[in-house]
VMD Tcl script that draws the C-alpha trace (Angstrom):
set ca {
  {-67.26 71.03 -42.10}
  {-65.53 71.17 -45.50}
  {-62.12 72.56 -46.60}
  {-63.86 75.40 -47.44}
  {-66.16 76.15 -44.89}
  {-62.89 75.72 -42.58}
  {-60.91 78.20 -44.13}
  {-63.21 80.52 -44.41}
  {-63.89 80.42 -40.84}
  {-60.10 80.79 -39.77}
  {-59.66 83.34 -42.01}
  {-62.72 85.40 -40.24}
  {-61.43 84.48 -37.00}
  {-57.79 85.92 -37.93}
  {-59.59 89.28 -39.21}
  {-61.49 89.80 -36.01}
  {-58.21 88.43 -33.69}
  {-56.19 91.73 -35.81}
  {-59.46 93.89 -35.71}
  {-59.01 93.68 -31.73}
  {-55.33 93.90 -31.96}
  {-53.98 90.73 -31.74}
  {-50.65 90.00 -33.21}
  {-51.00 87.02 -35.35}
  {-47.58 84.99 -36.45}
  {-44.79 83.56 -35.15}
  {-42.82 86.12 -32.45}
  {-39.86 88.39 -34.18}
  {-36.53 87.38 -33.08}
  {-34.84 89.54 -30.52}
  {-31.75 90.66 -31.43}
  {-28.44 93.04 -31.32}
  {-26.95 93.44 -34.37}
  {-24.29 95.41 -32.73}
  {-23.50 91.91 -30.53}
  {-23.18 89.89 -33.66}
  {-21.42 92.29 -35.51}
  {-18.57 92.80 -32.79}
  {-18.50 88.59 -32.20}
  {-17.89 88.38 -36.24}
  {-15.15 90.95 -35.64}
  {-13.15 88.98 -33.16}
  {-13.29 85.87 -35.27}
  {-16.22 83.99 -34.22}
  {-18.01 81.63 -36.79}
  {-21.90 82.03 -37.45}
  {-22.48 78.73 -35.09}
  {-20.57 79.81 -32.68}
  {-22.62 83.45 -32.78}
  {-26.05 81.31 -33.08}
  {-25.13 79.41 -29.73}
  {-24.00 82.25 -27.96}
  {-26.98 84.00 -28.65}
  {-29.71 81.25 -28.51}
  {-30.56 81.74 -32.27}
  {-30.97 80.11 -35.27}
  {-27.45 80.21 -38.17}
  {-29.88 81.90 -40.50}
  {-31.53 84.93 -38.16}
  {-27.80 85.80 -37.28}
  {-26.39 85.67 -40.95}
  {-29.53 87.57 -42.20}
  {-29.38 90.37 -39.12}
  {-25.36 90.39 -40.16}
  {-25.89 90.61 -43.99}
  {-28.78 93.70 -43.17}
  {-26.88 95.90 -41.03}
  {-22.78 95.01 -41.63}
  {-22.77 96.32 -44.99}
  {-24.26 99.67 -46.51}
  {-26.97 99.20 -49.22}
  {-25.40 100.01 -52.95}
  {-26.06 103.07 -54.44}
  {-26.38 104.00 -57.69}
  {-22.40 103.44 -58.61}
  {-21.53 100.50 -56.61}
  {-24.51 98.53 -58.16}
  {-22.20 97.64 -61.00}
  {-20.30 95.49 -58.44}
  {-22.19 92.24 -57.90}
  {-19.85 89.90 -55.67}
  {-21.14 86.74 -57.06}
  {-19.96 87.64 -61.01}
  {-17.06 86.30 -62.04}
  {-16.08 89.36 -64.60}
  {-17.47 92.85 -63.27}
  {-18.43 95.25 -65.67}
  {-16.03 98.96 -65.70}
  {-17.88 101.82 -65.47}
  {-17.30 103.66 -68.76}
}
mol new
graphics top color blue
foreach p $ca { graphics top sphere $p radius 0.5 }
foreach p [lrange $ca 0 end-1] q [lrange $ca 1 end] { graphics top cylinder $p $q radius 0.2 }
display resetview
């Protein structure tokens, strides 16, 4: 069977595994933000969090940086924390 003829195939076989309602993919990470958000508060570093909760550094600083902090609206998108000089509305 070629590269081709393989792909194919695993690509029909994924169409008819989501046609029947299969979940295809790696498993979402269960998680409480409110947990990491309260451990963060009383000084705990992201490995320490990670251990604690049996996840993976990244998963817990991505959860954090998604929930902790409100998304920008239109006025506080002038502010970009990794700029040196910020810009002044006018």
């Amino acid at each position: 069977m070629g590269k081709t003829n393989r792909s194919e195939a695993i690509r029909v076989a994924q169409a008819r595994a989501r046609a029947a309602g299969k979940k295809i993919g790696r498993p979402r990470a269960v998680l409480d933000p409110d947990t990491i958000i309260e451990l963060r508060r009383q000084g705990y570093s992201w490995r320490q969090i990670a251990r604690r909760t049996g996840l993976g550094v990244g998963t817990i600083r991505r959860s954090y940086g998604q929930c902790a902090r409100p998304r920008p609206g239109p006025a506080e998108a002038l502010w970009d924390p990794f700029l040196k000089v910020h810009h002044r509305r006018q």
